[in-house]
C-alpha positions in Angstrom: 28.3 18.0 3.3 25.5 16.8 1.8 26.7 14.4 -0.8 29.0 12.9 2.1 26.0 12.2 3.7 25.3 8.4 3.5 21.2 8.8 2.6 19.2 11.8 1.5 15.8 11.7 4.3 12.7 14.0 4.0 10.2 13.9 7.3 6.7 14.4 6.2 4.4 14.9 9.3 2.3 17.9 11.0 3.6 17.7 14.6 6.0 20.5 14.3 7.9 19.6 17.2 7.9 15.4 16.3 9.3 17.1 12.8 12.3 19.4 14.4 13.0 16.7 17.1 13.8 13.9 14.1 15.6 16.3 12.2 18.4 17.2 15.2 18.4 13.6 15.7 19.3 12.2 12.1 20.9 15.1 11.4 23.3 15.0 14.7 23.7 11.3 15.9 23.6 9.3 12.1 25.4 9.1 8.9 21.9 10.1 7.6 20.6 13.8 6.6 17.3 15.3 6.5 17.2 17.5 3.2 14.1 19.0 3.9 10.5 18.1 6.4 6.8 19.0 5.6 3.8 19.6 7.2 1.8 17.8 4.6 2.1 15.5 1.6 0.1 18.5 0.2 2.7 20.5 0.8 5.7 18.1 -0.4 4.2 17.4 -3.5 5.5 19.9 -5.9 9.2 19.5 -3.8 10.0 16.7 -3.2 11.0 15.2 -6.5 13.5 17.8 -6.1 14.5 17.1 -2.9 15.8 13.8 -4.2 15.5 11.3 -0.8 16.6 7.8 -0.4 14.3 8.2 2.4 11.0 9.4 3.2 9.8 9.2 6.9 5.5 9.5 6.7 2.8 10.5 9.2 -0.4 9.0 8.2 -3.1 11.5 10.4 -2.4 14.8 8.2 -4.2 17.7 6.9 -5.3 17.1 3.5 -4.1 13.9 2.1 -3.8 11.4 4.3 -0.6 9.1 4.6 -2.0 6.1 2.8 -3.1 7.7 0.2 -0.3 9.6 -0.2 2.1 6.4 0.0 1.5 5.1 -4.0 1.8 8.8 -5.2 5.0 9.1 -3.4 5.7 6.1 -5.3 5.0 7.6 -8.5 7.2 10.3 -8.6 10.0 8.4 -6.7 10.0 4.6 -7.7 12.9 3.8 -5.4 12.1 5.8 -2.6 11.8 3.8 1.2 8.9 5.0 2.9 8.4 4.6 6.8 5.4 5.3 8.5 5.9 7.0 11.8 2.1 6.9 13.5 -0.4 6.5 16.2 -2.2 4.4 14.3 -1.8 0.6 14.8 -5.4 -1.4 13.7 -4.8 -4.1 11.3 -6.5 -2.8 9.3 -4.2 0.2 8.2 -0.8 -1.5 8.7 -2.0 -4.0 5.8 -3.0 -0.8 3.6 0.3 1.1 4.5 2.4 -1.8 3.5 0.4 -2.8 0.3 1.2 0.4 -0.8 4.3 0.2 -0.9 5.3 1.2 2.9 9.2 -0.4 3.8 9.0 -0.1 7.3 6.4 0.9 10.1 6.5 2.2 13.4 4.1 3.9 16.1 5.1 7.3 17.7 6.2 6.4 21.1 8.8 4.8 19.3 12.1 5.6 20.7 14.3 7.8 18.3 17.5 5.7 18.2 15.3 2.8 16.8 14.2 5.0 13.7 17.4 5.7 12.7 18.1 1.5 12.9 15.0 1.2 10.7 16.7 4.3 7.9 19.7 1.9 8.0 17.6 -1.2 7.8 15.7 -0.6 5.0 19.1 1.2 2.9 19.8 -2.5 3.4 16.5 -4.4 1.8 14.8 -5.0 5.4 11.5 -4.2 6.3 11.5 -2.9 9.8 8.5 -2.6 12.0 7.6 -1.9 15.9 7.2 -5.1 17.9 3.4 -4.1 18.5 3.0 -3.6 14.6 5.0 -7.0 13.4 2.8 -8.6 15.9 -0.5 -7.9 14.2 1.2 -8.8 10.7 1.9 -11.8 11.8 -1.6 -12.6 13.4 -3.3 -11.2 10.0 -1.2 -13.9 8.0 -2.0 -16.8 10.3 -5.7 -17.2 9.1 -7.2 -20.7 10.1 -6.1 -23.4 7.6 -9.2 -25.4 8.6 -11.3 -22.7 6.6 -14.9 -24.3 4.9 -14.5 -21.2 2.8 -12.6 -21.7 -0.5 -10.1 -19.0 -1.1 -12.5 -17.3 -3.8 -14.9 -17.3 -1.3 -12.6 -15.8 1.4 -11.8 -13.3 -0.7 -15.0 -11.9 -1.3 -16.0 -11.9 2.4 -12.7 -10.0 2.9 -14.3 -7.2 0.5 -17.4 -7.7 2.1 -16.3 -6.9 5.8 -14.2 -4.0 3.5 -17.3 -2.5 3.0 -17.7 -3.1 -0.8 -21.0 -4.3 -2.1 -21.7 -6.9 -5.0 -21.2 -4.8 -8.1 -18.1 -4.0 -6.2 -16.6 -6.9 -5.5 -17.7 -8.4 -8.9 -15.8 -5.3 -10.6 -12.5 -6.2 -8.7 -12.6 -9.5 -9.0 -13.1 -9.8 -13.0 -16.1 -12.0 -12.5 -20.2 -11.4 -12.9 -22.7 -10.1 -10.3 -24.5 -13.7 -10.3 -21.3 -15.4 -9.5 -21.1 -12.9 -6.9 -24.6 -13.4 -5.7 -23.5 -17.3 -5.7 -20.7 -16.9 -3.3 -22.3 -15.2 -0.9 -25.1 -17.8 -1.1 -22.8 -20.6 -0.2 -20.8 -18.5 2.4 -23.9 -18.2 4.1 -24.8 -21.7 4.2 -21.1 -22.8 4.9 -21.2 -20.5 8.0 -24.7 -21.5 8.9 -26.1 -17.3 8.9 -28.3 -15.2 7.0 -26.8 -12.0 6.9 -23.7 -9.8 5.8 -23.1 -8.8 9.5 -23.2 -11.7 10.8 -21.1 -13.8 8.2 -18.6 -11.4 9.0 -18.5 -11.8 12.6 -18.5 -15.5 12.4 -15.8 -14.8 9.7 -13.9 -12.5 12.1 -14.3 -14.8 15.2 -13.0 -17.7 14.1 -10.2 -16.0 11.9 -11.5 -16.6 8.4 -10.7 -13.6 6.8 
């Protein structure tokens, strides 16, 4: 049966009865089958090379490692692996970080079942399926303000800044020296007429800058 079945899924995600509930489903209503389900990426992380899926349906709220981080390691040992997030979570923050690393689709729990079987099948096919709520906020992160005074080097390090990283930080990721650094910030602070992190990065955040 199982190499009949059309793609190979492993459910990753602590709620025991959101794990057993998916399984019946795919597993009884789609061409898919789950091969095995996990508490924990902990807990996968030996396996699931073995297990071998085309698909990989991930919590981010676990025990242990969290989804995110879990989502390049999965990677890793699978390179060809699509990875959907199933989650409460829906800041802007955390579908940005789910899908630059390497997330294919994205939905929230109250998600109705049928749909996540469409979104297996979508992204078998190359899409990148995501609730309406979650698309949403992609789509408002990409529409920054084009009238920006900030050039995009500048944006970028306010980005880290309201990230949380500090100078030595930001010059580290960015390749370039702390006094450049310290430069930038100057003229952001000027530009957006403030004289402190917090509030360059509310301005930044209120009028969609970063």
């Amino acid at each position: 049966m199982q190499n009949q079945a059309e793609a190979r899924v492993v459910i990753i995600e602590d709620d025991q009865t959101i794990r057993e509930g998916y399984t019946y489903l795919i597993n009884n209503t789609s061409p898919y089958q789950v091969v095995n389900t996990y508490p924990s990426f902990d807990a996968a992380r030996q396996k699931i090379g073995r297990d071998n899926p085309d698909v990989i349906i991930l919590d981010i709220q676990m025990p242990g490692t969290n989804g995110i981080d879990a989502l390049p390691l999965l990677k890793k040992t699978l390179p060809d692996v699509y990875i959907i997030m199933l989650t409460v979570h829906e800041t802007e923050k955390i579908i940005l970080e789910a899908l630059a690393n390497g997330a294919s689709g994205y939905f929230t729990k109250n998600t109705p079942s049928s749909k996540i079987i469409e979104a297996i099948k979508d992204v078998l096919q190359g899409g990148g399926p995501m609730s309406p709520n979650v698309a949403k906020k992609v789509i408002t992160s990409l529409q920054k303000n084009p009238d920006s005074p900030l050039t995009k080097r500048e944006t970028q390090i306010l980005s880290l800044m309201s990230r949380g990283k500090d100078r030595s930080q930001i010059a580290n990721e960015l390749f370039i020296e702390i006094e450049t650094v310290k430069t930038h910030i100057k003229n952001i602070y000027l530009k957006l007429d403030v004289n402190s992190k917090a509030d360059a990065i509310k301005v930044a955040k209120n009028n969609r800058l970063v």
